[in-house]
C-alpha positions in Angstrom: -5.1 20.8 4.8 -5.5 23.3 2.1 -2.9 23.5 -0.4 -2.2 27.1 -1.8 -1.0 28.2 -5.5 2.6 27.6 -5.8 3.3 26.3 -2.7 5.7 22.8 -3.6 3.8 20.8 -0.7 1.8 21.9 2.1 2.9 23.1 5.5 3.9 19.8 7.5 1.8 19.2 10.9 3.3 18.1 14.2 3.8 14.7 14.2 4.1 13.6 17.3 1.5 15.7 18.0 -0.8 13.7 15.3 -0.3 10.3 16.1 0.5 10.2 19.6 3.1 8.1 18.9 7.2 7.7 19.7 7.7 4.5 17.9 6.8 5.5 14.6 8.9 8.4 14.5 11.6 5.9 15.8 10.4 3.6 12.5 11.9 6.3 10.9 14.9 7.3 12.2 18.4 6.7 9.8 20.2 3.7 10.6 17.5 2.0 12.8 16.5 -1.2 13.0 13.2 -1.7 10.7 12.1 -5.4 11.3 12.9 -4.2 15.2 10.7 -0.8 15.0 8.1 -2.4 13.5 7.7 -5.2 15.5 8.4 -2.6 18.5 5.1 -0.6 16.8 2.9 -3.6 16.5 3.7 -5.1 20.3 2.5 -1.7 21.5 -0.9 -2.5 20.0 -1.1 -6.1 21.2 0.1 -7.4 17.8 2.6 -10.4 17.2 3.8 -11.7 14.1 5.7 -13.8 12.6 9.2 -13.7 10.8 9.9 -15.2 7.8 13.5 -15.4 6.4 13.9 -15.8 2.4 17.2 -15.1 1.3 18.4 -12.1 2.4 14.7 -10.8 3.3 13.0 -10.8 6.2 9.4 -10.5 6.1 6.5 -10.0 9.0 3.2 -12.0 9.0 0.5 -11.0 11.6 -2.5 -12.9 12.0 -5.3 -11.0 12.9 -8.3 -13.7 13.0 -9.2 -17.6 13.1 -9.9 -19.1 9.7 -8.5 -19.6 6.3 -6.7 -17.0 5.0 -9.4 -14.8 3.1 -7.7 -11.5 3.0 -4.2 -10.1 3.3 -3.1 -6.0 4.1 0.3 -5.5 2.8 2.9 -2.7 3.0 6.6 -3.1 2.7 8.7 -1.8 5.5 12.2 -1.5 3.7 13.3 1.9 2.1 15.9 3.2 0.0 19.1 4.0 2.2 19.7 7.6 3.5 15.6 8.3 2.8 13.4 8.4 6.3 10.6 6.9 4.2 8.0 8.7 5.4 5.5 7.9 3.0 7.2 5.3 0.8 6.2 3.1 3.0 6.2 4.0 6.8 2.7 5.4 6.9 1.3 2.7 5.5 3.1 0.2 8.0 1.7 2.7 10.6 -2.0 2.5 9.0 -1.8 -1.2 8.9 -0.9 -1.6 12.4 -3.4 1.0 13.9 -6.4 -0.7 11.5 -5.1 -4.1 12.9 -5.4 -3.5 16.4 -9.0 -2.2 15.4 -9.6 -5.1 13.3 -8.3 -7.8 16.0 -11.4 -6.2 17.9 -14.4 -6.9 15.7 -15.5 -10.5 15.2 -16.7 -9.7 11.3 -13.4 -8.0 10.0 -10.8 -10.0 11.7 -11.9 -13.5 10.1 -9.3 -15.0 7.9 -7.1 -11.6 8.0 -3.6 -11.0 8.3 -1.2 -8.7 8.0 2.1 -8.7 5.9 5.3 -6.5 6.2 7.8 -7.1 3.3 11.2 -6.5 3.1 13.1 -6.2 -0.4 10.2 -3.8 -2.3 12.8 -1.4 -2.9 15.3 -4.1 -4.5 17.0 -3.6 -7.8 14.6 -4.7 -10.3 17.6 -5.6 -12.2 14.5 -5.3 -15.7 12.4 -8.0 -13.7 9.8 -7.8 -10.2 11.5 -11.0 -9.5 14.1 -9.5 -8.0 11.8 -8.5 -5.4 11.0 -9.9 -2.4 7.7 -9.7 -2.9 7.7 -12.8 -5.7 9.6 -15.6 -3.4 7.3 -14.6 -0.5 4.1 -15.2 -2.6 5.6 -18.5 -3.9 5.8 -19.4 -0.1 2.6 -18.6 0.5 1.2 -20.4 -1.9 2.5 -24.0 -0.3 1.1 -22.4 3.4 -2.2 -21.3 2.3 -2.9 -24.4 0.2 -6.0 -23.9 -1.8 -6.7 -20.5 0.0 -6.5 -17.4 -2.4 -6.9 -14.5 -0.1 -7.4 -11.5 -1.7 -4.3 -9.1 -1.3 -4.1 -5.3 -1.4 -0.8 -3.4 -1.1 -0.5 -0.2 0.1 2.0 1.9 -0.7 2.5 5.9 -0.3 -0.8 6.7 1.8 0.4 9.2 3.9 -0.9 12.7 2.0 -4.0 13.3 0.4 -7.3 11.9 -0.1 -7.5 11.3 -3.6 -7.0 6.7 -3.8 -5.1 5.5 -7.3 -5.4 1.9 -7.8 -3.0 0.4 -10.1 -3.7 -1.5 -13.0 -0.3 -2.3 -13.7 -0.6 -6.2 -12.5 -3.0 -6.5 -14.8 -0.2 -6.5 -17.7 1.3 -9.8 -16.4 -1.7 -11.8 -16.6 -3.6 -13.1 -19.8 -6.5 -10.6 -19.8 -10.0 -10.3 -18.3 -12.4 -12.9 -18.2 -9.6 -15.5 -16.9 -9.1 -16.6 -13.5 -7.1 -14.4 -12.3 -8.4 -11.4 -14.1 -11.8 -12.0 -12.6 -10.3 -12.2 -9.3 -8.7 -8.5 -10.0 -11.8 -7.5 -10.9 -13.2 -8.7 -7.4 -10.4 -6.7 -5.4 -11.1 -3.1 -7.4 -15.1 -4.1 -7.2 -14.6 -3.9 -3.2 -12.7 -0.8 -3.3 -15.0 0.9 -5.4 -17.5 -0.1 -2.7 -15.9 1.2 0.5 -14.7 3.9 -1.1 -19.0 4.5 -1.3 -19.2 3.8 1.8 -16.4 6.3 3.6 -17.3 9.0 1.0 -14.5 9.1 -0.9 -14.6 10.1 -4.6 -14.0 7.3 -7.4 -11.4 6.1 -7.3 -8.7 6.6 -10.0 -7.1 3.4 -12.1 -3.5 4.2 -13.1 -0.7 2.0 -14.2 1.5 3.2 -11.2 5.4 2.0 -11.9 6.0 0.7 -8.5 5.1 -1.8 -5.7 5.0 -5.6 -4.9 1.5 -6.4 -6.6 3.8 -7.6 -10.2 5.8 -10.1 -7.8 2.8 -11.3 -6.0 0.7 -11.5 -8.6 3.2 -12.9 -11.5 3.2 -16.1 -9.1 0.0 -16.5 -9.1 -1.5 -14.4 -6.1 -3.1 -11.4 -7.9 -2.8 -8.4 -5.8 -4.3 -4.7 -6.0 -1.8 -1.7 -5.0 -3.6 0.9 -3.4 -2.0 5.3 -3.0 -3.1 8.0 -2.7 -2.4 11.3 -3.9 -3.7 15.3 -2.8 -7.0 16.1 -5.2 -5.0 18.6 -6.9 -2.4 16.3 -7.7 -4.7 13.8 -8.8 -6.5 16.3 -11.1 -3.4 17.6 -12.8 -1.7 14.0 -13.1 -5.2 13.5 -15.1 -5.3 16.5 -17.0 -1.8 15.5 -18.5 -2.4 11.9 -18.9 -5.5 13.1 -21.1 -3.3 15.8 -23.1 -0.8 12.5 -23.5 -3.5 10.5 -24.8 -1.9 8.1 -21.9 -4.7 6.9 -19.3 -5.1 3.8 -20.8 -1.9 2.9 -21.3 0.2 0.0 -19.6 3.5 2.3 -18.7 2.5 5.6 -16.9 4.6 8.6 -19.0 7.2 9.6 -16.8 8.1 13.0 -15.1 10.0 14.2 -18.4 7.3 14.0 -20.8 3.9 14.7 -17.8 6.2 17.9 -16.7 3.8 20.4 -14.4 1.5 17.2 -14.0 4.0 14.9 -12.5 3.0 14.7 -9.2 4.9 17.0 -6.7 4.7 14.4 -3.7 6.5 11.6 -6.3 9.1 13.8 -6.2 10.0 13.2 -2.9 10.2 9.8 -3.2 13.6 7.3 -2.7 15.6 10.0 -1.1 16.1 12.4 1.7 13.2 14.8 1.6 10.1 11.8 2.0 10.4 13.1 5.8 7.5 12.9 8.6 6.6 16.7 7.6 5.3 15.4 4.2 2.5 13.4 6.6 -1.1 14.6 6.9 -3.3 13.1 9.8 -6.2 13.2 7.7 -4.9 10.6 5.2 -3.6 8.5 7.9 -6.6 8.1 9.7 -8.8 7.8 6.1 -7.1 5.0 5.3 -7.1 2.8 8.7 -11.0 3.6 8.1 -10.5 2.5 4.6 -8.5 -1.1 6.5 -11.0 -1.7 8.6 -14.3 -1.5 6.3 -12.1 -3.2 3.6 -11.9 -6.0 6.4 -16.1 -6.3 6.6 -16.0 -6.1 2.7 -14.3 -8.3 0.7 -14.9 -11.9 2.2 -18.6 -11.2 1.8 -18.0 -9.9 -1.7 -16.5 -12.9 -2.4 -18.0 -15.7 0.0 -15.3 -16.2 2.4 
């Protein structure tokens, strides 16, 4: 969809319409159930998980194939209260389940995968990721997998544009590449880079994006990629200004008051009442269940799982 000068976003499509789908506008409806939705949109596509109960948080787990754990798709399903959380993070909890009912389907890609919904992404950090749910949950995983060390990508705002950001920002909480877990970061943006070949998507961009559960995962010792995406104009401008900040290669992405024109305008409608279902674009949607699914055949073999 072709975005015009000056227009703040581009014209929404018709939903419904898109994605065939009733449940995941129900997934976003205020007020509503999430952890009931979502289970709701995964049953429809012969998909069962798992809850489990931390605290206050309530997490999903699907297993997709037979094996050790090799590879884990995560999205968190909660959202900041009063927002419909379109894209931050409903369409990637909708991508996740449509790739998984693909990826249930084909011997290679469902070996070793799961699924993960997390609750408590949109937490108070309170100055920590630990507040998150994401960090207790990978703690707990850690004791179930045993020696397993899937590896874990997050994905978080994929619902417009075709431009992929990969976040760097985990890599600030571990020692540095060329260490364990460093290498195995390297690993997860090494198979990206490759299906991104592959589906014919351009290279992708590394930014230090401010937001997700990789920190929490990956400050316990399960080091996890965060994958977005942004519209190629977006993308451009964001690294027009980072390049005028002298800030690409820094650890903290500059914020909105100092990147001005080049913040990005579909960040703005994060955390609050305007990320609706209009914002969504079919075309990312289905990009990125491709993106799941290849992902799936990918990694393991990248990594000898």
């Amino acid at each position: 969809m072709k975005e015009r000068e000056g227009d703040p976003l581009p014209d929404p499509f018709p939903l419904n319409a898109a994605t065939g789908d009733e449940g995941f506008l129900a997934f976003m409806a205020l007020g509503c159930d999430r952890l009931v939705r979502l289970s709701g949109m995964l049953a429809r596509r012969g998909l069962e998980g798992r809850v489990l109960s931390l605290g206050t948080h309530r997490h999903l787990l699907v297993r997709l194939g037979s094996g050790l754990p090799s590879l884990l798709l995560v999205a968190h399903y909660d959202r900041v209260e009063g927002s419909p959380g379109a894209l931050d993070n409903s369409a990637a909890c909708y991508v996740l389940a449509e790739a998984g009912a693909r990826i249930r389907e084909d011997p290679e890609a469902r070996k070793g995968t799961f699924l993960l919904f997390t609750d408590g992404e949109e937490a108070p950090a309170l100055g920590s990721p630990l507040s998150q749910g994401s960090y207790a949950l990978a703690t707990g995983l850690k004791r179930v997998f045993g020696e397993a060390r899937p590896g874990i990508f997050v994905f978080d705002v994929v619902g417009r544009g075709t431009s992929l950001v990969m976040s760097t920002s985990a890599r600030t909480s571990i020692e540095g590449p060329g260490r364990p877990m460093g290498a195995m970061l390297d690993a997860l943006e090494s198979s990206v880079a490759e299906v991104s070949a592959r589906i014919g998507l351009r290279r992708p961009l590394r930014l230090p994006l401010p937001w997700s559960d990789d920190l929490g995962f990956t400050l316990a010792g399960m080091p996890s990629l965060v994958l977005s995406l942004l519209p190629a104009v977006e993308a451009d401008a964001l690294l027009r200004g980072l390049a005028r900040a002298s800030s690409a290669a820094a650890p903290r992405l500059p914020g909105k008051e100092e990147l001005g024109e080049a913040w990005p305008r579909t960040w703005e409608r994060l955390h609050g009442p305007l990320d609706g279902p209009e914002l969504l674009e079919k075309a990312s949607l289905d990009l990125m269940v491709e993106f799941c699914v290849d992902l799936c055949r990918v990694h393991p073999s990248r990594t000898g799982a």
